[in-house]
Phi, psi and omega in degrees: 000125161329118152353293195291087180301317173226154175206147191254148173221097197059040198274167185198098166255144199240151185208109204088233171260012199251129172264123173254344161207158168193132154091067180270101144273120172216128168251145202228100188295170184275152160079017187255121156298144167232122162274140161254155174213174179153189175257188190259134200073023161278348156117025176317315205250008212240299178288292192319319159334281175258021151317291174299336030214057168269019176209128166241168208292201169259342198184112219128208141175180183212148170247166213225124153044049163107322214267131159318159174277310170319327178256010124000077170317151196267347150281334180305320197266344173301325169275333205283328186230095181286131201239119175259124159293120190271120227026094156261137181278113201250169196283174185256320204283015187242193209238143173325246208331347164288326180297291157313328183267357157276347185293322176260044130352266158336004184233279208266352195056173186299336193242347205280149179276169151266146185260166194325310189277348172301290194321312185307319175292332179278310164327321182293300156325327188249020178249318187303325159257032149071035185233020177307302165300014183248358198332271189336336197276162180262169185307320165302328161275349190278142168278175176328300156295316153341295160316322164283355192261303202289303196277357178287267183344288181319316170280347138341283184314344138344294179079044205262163159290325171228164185225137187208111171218141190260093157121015194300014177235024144327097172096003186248137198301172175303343171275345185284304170335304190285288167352268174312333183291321207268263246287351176282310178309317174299324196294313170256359149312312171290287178270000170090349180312120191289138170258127173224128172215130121354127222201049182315332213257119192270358153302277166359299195299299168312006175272331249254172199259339195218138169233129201248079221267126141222179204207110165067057178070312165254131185304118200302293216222136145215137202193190156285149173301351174285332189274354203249319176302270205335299162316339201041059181267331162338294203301301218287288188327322190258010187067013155202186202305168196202123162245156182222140159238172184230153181238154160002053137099354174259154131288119160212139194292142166222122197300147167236150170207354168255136173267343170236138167303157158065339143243108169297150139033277177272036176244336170296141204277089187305339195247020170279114179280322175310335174293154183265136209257152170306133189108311185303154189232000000 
């Protein structure tokens, strides 16, 4: 078996005349979190994409365990790989455990029942993201963040070896936010599963054992999060300063929002030119 549970290889996806990534090499170890980060429009969801192999590239190619991806039987790489999507859309009329019991697809077909070990993955799932209690409810009443929890769980119930999800703390407050941050991290400490997720919130990413930075289509850094500070490759993807502090022993991004201490907004002078304006470098 390969080192490599997924691997990108020289990918290039191009849409229209626009190259949105190019020449991308990542290898994703088995049993690892990987956070992807970067700015918007840096091609996150894109790579994440022909990760999954819902896109294919223009150039390139990504393997599954060793395997062109491409040559993959489509129920085969389905159990081997589960896909979260970001707002993803689920029917409203069906009920959280229906939603979740699609996880097990890839098993069961179209017609098929579930049997003793489906049930088992879908209870676990939905105990894992804390949606045991909504089993009954339909899909249409749950908020934003329910929602997002309940389709984390579908992909869970899978039960895949990797997991590539885009965006899995989309609507959910910060404790929850930490909640999926520890359970991605258990997941592959704990049970070897490999992880790839999209991370806007760059304290989180930095929780994550690997990181895959990017900048403008291509990849700056992929690395420990330590190695990714030392580099500063944060600073080179967004384009400005990337400050980090450490807490007990984590990197946490530390936000700059005042250009002058000590004045709000409306206390500054709008025709003061000397002050530095939103945009400026």
């Amino acid at each position: 078996m390969s080192e490599a549970a997924l691997e990108a290889r020289g990918l290039v996806k191009r849409y229209g005349p626009r190259e949105v990534l190019r020449g991308i090499d990542l290898v994703l170890p088995h049993g690892q979190w990987t956070a992807v980060v970067g700015a918007n429009g840096a091609g996150k969801t894109t790579l994440l994409r022909l990760l999954a192999g819902l896109l294919r590239p223009d150039a390139g190619e990504v393997r599954l365990r060793g395997r062109a991806l491409a040559r993959w039987p489509r129920m085969a790489r389905a159990r081997e790989l589960a896909w979260l999507a970001q707002g993803t859309d689920a029917g409203n009329d069906l009920t959280v455990a229906d939603c979740v019991a699609l996880g097990r697809f890839p098993y069961t077909g179209w017609w098929g029942r579930d049997g003793i070990e489906d049930r088992r993955a879908i209870d676990d799932a939905l105990a894992a993201t804390g949606a045991q209690a909504w089993s009954a409810r339909r899909m249409n009443t749950l908020s934003g963040g329910e929602r997002q929890r309940v389709l984390l769980a579908r992909a869970l119930a899978v039960g895949a070896p990797v997991l590539v999800l885009d965006e899995p703390t989309t609507f959910l407050d910060p404790p929850h936010q930490q909640e999926v941050a520890r359970l991605l991290r258990g997941l592959a400490r704990g049970q070897g599963v490999t992880v790839v997720s999209v991370i806007h919130d760059l304290s989180l990413a930095l929780a994550a054992d690997h990181l895959a930075v990017l900048g403008d289509g291509r990849l700056v850094g992929a690395g420990t999060p330590r190695e990714a500070l030392a580099g500063d490759w944060l600073t080179q993807a967004f384009g400005q300063p990337i400050e980090v502090v450490e807490h007990l022993g984590q990197p946490l991004w530390k936000p700059q929002l005042a250009a002058q201490v000590g004045l709000m907004p409306s206390e500054r002078r709008c025709d003061d030119r000397s002050q530095p304006r939103f945009g400026d470098r």
